[in-house]
C-alpha positions in Angstrom: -74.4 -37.5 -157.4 -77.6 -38.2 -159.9 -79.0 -41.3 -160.8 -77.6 -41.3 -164.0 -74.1 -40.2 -162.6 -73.9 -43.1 -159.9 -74.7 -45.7 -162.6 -72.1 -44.5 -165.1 -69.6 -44.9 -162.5 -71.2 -48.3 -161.3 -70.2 -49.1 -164.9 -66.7 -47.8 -164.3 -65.9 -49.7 -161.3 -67.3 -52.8 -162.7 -65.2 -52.3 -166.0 -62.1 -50.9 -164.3 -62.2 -53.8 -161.7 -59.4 -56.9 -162.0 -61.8 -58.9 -159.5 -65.9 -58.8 -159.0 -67.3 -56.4 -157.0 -69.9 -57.4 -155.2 -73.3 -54.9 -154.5 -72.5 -54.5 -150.9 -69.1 -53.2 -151.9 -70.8 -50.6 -154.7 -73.4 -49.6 -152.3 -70.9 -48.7 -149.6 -68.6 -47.1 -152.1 -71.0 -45.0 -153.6 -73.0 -44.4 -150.2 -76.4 -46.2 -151.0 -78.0 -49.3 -150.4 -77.1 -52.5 -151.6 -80.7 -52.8 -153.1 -80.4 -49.2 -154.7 -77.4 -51.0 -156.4 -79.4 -53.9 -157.4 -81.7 -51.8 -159.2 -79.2 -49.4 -160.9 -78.3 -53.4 -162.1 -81.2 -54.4 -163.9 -81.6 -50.8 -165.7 -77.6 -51.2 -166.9 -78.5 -54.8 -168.4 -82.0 -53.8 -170.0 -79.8 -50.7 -171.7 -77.7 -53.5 -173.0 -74.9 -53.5 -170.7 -73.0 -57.0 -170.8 -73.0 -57.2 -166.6 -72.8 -60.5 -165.2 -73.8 -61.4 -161.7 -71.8 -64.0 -160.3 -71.9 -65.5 -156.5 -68.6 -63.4 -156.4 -69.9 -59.9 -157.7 -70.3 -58.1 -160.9 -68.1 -57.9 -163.7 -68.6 -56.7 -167.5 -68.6 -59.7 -169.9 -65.2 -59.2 -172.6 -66.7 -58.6 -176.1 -63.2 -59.7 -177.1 -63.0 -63.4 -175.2 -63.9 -66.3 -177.3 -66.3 -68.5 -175.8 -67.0 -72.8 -176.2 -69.2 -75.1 -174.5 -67.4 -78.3 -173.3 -69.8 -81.8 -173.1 -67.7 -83.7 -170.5 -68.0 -86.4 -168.6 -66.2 -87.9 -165.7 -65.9 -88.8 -162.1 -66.4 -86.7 -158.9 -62.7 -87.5 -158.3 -61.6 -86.0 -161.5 -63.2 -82.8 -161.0 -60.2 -80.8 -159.5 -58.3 -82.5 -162.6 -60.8 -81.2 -165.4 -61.3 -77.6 -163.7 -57.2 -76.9 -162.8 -56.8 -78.1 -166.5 -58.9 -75.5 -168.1 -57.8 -72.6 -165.9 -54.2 -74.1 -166.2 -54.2 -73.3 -170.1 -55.8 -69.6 -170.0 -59.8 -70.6 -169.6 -62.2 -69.3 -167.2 -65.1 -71.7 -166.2 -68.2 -69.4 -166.5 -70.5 -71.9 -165.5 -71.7 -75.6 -165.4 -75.1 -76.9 -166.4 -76.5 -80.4 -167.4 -80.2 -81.2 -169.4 -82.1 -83.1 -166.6 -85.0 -85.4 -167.7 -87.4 -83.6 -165.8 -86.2 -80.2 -164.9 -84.7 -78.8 -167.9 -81.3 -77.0 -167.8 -80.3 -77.0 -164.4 -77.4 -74.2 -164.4 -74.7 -72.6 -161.7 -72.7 -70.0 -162.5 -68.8 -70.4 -161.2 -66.8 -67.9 -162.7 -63.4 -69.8 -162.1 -60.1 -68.6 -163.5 -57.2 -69.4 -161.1 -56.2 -72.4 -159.4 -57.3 -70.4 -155.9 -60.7 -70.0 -157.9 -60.5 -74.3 -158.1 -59.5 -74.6 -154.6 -62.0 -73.0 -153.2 -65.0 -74.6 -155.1 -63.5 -77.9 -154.3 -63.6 -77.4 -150.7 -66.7 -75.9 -151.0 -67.7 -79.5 -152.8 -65.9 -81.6 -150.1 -67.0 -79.6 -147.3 -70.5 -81.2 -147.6 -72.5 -78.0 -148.7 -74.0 -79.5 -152.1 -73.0 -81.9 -154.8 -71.9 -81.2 -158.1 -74.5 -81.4 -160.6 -72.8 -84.1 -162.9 -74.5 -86.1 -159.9 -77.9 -85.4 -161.4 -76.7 -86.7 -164.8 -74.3 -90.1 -164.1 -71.2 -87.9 -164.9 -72.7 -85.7 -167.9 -72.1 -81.9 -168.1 -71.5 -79.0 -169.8 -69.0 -75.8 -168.8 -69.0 -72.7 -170.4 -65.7 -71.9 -171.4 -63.9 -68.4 -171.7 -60.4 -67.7 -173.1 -58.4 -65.2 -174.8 -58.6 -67.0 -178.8 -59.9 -69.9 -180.3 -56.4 -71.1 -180.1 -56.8 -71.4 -176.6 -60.1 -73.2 -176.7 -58.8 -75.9 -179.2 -55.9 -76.4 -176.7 -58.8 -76.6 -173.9 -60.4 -79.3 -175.9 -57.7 -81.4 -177.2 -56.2 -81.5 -173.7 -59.7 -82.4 -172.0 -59.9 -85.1 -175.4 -56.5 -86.2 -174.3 -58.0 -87.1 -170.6 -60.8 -88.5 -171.6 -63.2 -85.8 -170.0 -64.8 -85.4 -173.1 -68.4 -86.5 -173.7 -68.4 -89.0 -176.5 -70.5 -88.1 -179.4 -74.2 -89.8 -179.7 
């Protein structure tokens, strides 16, 4: 297999995927190395190929998904509320950021969709390994929302309204 073979089926098992696929898992597949992979990466995206890298793998970004940003605040307690909400009603939590003073955006991508997806972040969070970043920002943050209409982001947003999770206007 060429170059230009192995990254059109890169493309494939990205796109034909249900689930991310991480490089190790592409480089073992298509018998090369994990940074081989990487590489074949960064040439798909500078073609213009929507790939995403997320801490779970790759996937292809959906040109049909709507797409919000959600200003929210709230308590570390309410977390597993807010996130279960979203992915409860058909979103999937790309990432989180928040505008600190001094740094600038400080981002994390999550890529959550499933209750599992919340489950495992929260233990993640409980288990001691880091904070959430609304720390950095007394409560203040922003999530990148995906769904499958702008139906399903206004029901997102009037049930976060509903909770009080979202940021009041300044």
């Amino acid at each position: 297999m060429n170059t230009d073979e192995r990254r059109k089926e890169i493309l494939r098992l990205i796109t034909e995927s249900a689930a991310p696929l991480s490089g190790s898992a592409l480089a073992k597949k298509l018998g090369v190395s994990r940074q081989i992979i990487v590489g074949d990466i960064a040439l798909l995206k500078a073609a213009g190929n929507e790939i995403i890298a997320t801490s779970k793998g790759y996937i292809i970004s959906d040109p049909n998904a709507c797409i919000r940003v959600f200003k929210l605040h709230h308590t570390n307690e309410q977390t597993e509320d807010e996130l279960t909400t979203i992915v409860d009603l058909g979103g999937t939590i790309i990432d989180v950021f928040v505008w600190h003073r001094v740094y600038g955006k400080v981002e994390a991508k999550l890529n959550i969709s499933s209750r599992r997806d919340v489950a495992k972040h929260i233990e993640g969070l409980r288990s001691g390994k880091s904070v959430e970043l609304l720390n950095l920002t007394s409560g203040y943050h922003y999530h990148t929302v995906k769904a499958d209409s702008e139906e399903t982001l206004d029901l997102i947003g009037r049930t976060l309204e509903e909770k009080n999770y979202i940021a009041p206007e300044i």
